[in-house]
Structure formats: C-alpha cells, structure tokens
C-alpha positions in Angstrom: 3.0 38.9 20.8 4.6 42.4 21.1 7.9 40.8 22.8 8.0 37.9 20.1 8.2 40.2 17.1 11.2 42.1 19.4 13.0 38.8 19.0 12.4 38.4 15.7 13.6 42.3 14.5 16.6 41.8 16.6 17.2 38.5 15.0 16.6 39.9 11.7 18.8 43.1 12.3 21.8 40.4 13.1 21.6 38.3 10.4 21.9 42.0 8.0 25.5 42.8 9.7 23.9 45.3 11.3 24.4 45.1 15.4 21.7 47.7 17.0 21.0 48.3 20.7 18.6 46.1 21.7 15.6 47.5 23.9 13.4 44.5 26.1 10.5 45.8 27.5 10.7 45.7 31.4 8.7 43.3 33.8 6.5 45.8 36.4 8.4 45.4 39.2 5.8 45.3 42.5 8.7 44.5 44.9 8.8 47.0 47.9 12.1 49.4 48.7 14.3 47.6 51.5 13.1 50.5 53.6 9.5 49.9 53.3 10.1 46.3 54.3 12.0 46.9 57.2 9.2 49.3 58.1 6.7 46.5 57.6 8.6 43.9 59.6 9.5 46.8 62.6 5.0 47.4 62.9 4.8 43.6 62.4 6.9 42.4 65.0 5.1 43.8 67.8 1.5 43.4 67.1 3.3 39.2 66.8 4.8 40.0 70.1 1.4 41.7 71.5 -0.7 38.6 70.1 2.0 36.0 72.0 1.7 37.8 75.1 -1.9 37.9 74.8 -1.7 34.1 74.0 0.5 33.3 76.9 -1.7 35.4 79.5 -4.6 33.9 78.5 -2.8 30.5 79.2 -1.6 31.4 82.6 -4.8 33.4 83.8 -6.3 29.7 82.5 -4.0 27.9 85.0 -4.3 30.3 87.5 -8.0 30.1 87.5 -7.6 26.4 87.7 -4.9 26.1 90.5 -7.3 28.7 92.5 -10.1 26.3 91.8 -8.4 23.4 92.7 -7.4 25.3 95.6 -10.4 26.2 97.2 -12.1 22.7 96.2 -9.2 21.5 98.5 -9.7 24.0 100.9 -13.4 23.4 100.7 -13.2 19.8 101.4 -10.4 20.2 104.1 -12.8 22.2 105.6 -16.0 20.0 105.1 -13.7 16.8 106.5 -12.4 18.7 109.4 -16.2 19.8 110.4 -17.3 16.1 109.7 -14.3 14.9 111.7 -15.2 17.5 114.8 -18.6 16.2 114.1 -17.7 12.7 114.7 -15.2 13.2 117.6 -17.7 15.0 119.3 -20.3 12.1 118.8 -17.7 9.7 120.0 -17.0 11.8 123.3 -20.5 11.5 124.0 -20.5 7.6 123.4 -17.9 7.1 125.2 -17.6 9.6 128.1 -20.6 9.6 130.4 -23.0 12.9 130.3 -23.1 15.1 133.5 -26.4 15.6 134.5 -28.6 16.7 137.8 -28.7 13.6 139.4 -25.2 12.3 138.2 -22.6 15.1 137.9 -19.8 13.0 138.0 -20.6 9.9 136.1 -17.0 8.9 135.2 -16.1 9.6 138.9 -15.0 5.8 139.2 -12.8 6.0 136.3 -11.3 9.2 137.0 -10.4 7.9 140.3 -9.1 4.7 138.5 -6.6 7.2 136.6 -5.4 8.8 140.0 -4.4 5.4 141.1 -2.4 4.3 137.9 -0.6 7.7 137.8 0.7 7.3 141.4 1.1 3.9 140.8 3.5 4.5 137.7 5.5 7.3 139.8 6.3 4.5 142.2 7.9 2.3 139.5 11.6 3.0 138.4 12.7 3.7 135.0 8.9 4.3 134.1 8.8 8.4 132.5 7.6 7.4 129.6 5.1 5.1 130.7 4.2 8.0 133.3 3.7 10.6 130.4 1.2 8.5 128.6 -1.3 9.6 131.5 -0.6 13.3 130.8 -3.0 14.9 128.0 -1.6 14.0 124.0 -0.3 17.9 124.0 1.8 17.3 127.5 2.6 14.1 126.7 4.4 14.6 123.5 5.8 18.1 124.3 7.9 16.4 127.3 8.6 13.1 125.2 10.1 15.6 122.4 11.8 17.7 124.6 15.8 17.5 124.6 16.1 16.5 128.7 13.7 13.5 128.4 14.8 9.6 128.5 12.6 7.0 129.4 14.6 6.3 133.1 14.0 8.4 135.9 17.5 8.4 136.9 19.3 6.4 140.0 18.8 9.1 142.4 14.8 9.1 141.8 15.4 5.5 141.6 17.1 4.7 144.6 14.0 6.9 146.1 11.1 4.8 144.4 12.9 1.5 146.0 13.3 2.5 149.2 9.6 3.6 149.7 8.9 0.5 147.6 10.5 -1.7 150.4 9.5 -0.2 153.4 5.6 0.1 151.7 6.2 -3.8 151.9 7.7 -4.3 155.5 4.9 -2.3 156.7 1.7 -3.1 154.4 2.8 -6.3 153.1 3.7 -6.0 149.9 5.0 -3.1 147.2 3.1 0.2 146.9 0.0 -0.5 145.3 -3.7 1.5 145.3 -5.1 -1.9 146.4 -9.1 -0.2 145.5 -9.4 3.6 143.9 -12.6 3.4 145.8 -11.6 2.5 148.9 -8.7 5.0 148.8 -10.2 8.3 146.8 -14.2 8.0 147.3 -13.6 10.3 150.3 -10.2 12.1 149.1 -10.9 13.5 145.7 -14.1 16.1 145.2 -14.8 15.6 141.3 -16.6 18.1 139.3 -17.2 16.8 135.6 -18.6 19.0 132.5 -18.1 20.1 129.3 -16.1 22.3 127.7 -18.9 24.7 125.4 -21.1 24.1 128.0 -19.7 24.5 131.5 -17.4 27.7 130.5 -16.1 28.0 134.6 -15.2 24.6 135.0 -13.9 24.4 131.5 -11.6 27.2 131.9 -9.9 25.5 135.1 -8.9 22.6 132.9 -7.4 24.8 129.9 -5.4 27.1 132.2 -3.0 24.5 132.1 -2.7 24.6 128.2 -1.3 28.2 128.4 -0.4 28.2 124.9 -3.4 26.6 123.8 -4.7 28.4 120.4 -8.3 26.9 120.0 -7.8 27.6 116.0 -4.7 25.5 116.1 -3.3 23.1 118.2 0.2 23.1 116.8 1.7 24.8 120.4 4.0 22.3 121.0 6.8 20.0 119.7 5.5 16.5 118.3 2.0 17.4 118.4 -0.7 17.2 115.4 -3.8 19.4 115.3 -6.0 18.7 117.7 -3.8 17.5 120.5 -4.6 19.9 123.2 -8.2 17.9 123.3 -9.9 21.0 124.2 -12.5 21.1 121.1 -16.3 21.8 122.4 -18.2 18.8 123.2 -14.7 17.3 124.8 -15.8 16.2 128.8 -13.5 17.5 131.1 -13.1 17.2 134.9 -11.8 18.9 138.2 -10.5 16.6 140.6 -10.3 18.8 144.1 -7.7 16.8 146.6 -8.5 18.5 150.2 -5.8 19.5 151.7 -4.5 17.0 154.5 -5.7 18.3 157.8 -9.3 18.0 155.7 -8.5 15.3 154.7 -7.3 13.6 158.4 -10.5 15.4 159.8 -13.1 13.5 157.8 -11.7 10.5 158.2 -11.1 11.2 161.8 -14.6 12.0 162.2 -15.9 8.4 161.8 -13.6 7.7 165.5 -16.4 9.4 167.7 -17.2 6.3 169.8 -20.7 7.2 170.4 -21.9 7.6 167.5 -24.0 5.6 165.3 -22.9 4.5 161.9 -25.8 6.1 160.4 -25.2 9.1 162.4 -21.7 9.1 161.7 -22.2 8.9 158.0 -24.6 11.6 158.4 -21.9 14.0 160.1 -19.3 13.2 157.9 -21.3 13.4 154.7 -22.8 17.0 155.9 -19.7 18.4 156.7 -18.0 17.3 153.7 -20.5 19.2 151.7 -20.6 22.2 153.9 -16.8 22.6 153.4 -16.6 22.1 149.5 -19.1 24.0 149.3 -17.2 26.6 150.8 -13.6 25.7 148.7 -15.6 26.0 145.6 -16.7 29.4 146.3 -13.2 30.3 147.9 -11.5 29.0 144.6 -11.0 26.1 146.1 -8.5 24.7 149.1 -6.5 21.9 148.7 -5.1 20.5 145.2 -6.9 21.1 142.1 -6.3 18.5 139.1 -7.1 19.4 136.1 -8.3 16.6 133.2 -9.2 16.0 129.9 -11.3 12.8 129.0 -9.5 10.9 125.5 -11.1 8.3 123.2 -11.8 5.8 123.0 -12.4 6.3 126.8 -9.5 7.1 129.9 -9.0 9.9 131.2 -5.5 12.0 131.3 -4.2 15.0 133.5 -3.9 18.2 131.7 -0.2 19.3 132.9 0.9 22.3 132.8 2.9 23.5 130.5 5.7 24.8 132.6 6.3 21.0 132.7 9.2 19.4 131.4 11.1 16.4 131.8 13.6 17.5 133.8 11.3 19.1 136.1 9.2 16.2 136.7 12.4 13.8 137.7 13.3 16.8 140.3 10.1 17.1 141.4 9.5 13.4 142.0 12.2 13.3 143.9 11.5 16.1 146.3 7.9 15.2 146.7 9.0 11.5 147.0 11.0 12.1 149.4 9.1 13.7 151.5 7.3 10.8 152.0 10.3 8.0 152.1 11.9 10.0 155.0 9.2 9.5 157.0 8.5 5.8 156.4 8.4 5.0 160.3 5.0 8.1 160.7 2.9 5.6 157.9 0.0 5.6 159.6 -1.5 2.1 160.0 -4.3 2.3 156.8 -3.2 1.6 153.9 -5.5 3.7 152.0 -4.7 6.6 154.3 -1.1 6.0 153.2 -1.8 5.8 149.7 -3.4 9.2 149.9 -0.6 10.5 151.2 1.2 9.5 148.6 -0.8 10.1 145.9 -0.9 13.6 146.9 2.6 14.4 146.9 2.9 12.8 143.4 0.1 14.7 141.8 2.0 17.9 143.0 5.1 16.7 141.4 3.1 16.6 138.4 1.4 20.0 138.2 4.3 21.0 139.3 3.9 22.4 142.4 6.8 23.2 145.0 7.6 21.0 148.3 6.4 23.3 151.2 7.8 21.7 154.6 4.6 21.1 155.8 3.1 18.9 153.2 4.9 16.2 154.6 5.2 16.5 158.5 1.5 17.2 159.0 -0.1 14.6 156.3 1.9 11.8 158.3 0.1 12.4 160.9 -3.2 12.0 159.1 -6.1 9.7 160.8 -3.9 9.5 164.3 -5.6 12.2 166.1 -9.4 12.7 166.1 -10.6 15.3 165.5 -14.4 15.6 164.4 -15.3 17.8 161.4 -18.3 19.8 161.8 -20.2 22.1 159.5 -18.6 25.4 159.4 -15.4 24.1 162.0 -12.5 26.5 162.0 -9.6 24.8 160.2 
C-alpha cells in the first residue's frame, strides 16, 4: 500500500506542472559482496575436492579389496588344484609303478631292463636323436630338443658309424644289432635298486644328482619345460641301475665254464659271489656304471641325464663310444648277449656322458673268452 500511494503523489504532482524528485523506497538487498563470494567458493572448493577424493578412494580401496580377493581365491584354488593334482599323480605312480618291498625290491626290474635295451637299440639306428631323447627324463628330453645344436639326424659321421657296426653285427650274428631278450642279455649285467623318492632319501639322491638344477619348488630349470618336468615330486619311484664294470662282468659269466661243476653248484657260486661283490660296490659307492632313472606315467621308465648333456655332446659322444666298439668288430665275442652288453655299455656312457677311457673297449672285447671264476671276496 505504502508504495502505491508513492505512485499516486508522484502522479498527482505531475499532472499540477509541478516536476519533484521522486524517492522509491529500496528493495533489501541480501546479495553478498563479490569478495565474500569468492571467499565462499575458495572454502567450498576444497571440502568438493576432499569429498571426491574421498569418493574415488573409497572406490579404488573397493576394487583393490576385490582384485586382492579375487587374487587369493585364485591363488587359493591354484593351490588346492596343484595339491589335488600331486595328490593324484602320486596315486597314479603307485598304480602304475610297482611298490618296492622286502621280498621284491625291484619289481619293475623287467621293465627297466626292457628300457636299457630300447635305448641301445635306438643309439644303433641312424638319424634317430630325437627318437633317442624321448627315453631321457621330460626335463632332459626337452632341454636338448630346445637347445640350438639339436636336429633330429645324428649326422653322417655317427651315421656312417651306426652302419658299419650295423653290418658287421649282421655278418657275424645274423642279422642287424638287436637286444634279441633284455632278460637274457641284462638279468646278470645290470644290479637294480628301486625306491622312492620321500622314502628312500640315499637312493633318491643318486637319481636327482643328475637334475643339478633341479629346484623342488619349481621345475622351470630348463628350456621347453612345464612345471613338473624334472618328475622328482615325492611318491615318484625311481631306480639305480648298477652296470659292473667289464672284467665283473666277463668273470661272472666266465664263472659258469668250470667244467666240473654242477649246474646247481655253479648257480650257487655265481649267485654268491655276485652278491658278495655288490654288496661290496654298494658300500664303496659303487664300481662300474651307475644309471640313474625316473619311472613316468602312465608307466616306462626314462634315464635321468645329466644335465651337462646337450645335443651336441651326445652325437660326439656316440661316436667315440661307438667307435670303440665298431673298430673292433673282428674281437665280438661269439654270444650275442655278451656282445650286446658290450654295447649297451658304451652307449649308456655316451649318454651320461662319461668320457672314452682306452680301456673300456680293448678289455670288454675280450669279455667271456678267458675263464676266470669269481669267488666271494676275489681280488679284481
């Protein structure tokens, strides 16, 4: 009312001729100075910026807590699957590989000796590395197959080796190099110790001297290989093949020549002097040739090579080892078993990597062509 009777007056003062200042009566002006609102907006701005920070933290600590869930629900269940898998391995070893035990230490003894014969018998076949390799341990195996000096030929100098020995095995025995029996060749050759690694902790440690970078935790020592590879997980069987050395070898065989003996008597020596004299390598460390191996599902056995092994080095030492024997074709004794020993002797050096000595050869011709009887505790 009191502004409409302004308008009025004023309206009223014009219409008399008059003209008079005119006074309006002023709005209250609640609007803040420029300076107080820039003051406002500066104590704003960071108690926004506080509450966004705030905001975004809580969103990543969120995610963090969730990726370090999801991480150890992974890790958990890697873990739980890798125990189940060891679990199962394990059980599988068992099924598959026979159990040592008092009256049957050896109980794979026919297979292992199997495995001797197809390693020397794939040594004596040309352009055949690779197929050699796949009786070395997974770990050996794919570290030489990976390795820049491997191919699957042995080369023509090896070659030309592996077919001279092949033809004169045939003019003399009939036919090319073959391990006609394992049995008949090895039952008397090769002293086998089987165990378990876990559970036999000397014998076990023979076998994984050869894996000298073998890290128990993880396997992943060598090029191409998966966990695992090295095979050397408790519960695994393992085995130590002892090859005597050849004049041994010659004297037990030799033994069995004794013209007055009885078979059961002869049987009798021989047996009891074996035992007397492995008895006595064992204790000594062992004479003669120790071959290391690690029993793989779903059931053969493989050599544990060393890891000093490479391709290269296994095509030079074929080739000494192998000709060792091929330049002395015309000393083969007349048994072909006896041969074969011979032969698979040399070839197992060349694969644990052993050097040529100049008596391997020479004396090991000679082996089961002068009689000489083994007794128990004989000077060698």
């Amino acid at each position: 009312m009191k502004r409409f009777a302004i308008v009025i007056t004023s309206a009223a003062m014009t219409v008399g001729g008059f003209t008079l200042p005119t006074t309006w009566a002023a709005e209250p002006n609640n609007s803040a100075s420029p300076a107080q609102t820039d003051n406002q907006l500066n104590h704003a701005r960071p108690n926004t910026n506080d509450a966004t920070n705030n905001a975004n933290a809580a969103v990543n600590n969120g995610a963090a807590a969730a990726d370090n869930a999801a991480n150890n629900a992974a890790n958990t269940a890697n873990n739980t699957a890798e125990s189940t898998g060891d679990k199962v391995r394990s059980g599988a070893e068992h099924m598959t590989a026979g159990n040592p035990s008092a009256d049957n230490p050896a109980p794979d003894a026919k297979d292992i000796r199997k495995a001797l014969g197809n390693v020397t018998e794939a040594a004596l076949t040309k352009n055949n590395l690779g197929n050699l390799t796949g009786y070395f341990v997974d770990a050996d195996r794919n570290r030489i197959k990976n390795s820049d000096t491997y191919s699957e030929d042995f080369g023509k100098q090896l070659d030309g080796r592996i077919e001279q020995i092949n033809q004169a095995w045939k003019a003399k025995y009939g036919h090319e190099f073959k391990v006609k029996s394992s049995e008949d060749a090895f039952s008397n050759f090769a002293m086998i110790r089987q165990g378990e690694i876990g559970r036999d902790a000397q014998l076990a440690s023979e076998v994984i001297r050869n894996s000298q970078d073998a890290n128990l935790s993880n396997h992943d020592n060598a090029a191409g290989n998966s966990k695992g590879d090295e095979n050397l997980e408790p519960g695994r069987q393992v085995a130590i093949v002892t090859i005597r050395d050849t004049e041994h070898t010659g004297q037990m065989h030799d033994a069995g020549h004794e013209g007055n003996m009885t078979p059961q008597a002869r049987d009798t020596a021989e047996n009891t002097a074996e035992k007397a004299q492995d008895a006595a390598h064992v204790a000594m460390g062992g004479r003669g040739l120790r071959v290391p191996m690690i029993h793989e599902m779903p059931d053969s056995w493989k050599i544990n090579a060393p890891d000093t092994l490479t391709a290269a080095k296994l095509r030079q030492n074929l080739l000494d080892h192998l000709t060792a024997i091929g330049d002395k074709s015309d000393q083969w004794p007349a048994d072909e078993n006896t041969a074969a020993r011979l032969v698979t002797r040399q070839v197992l050096m060349a694969v644990l990597d052993k050097p040529m000595h100049g008596s391997d050869a020479g004396a090991s011709m000679n082996e089961g062509t002068s009689p000489q009887p083994a007794m128990p505790g004989a000077a060698k």
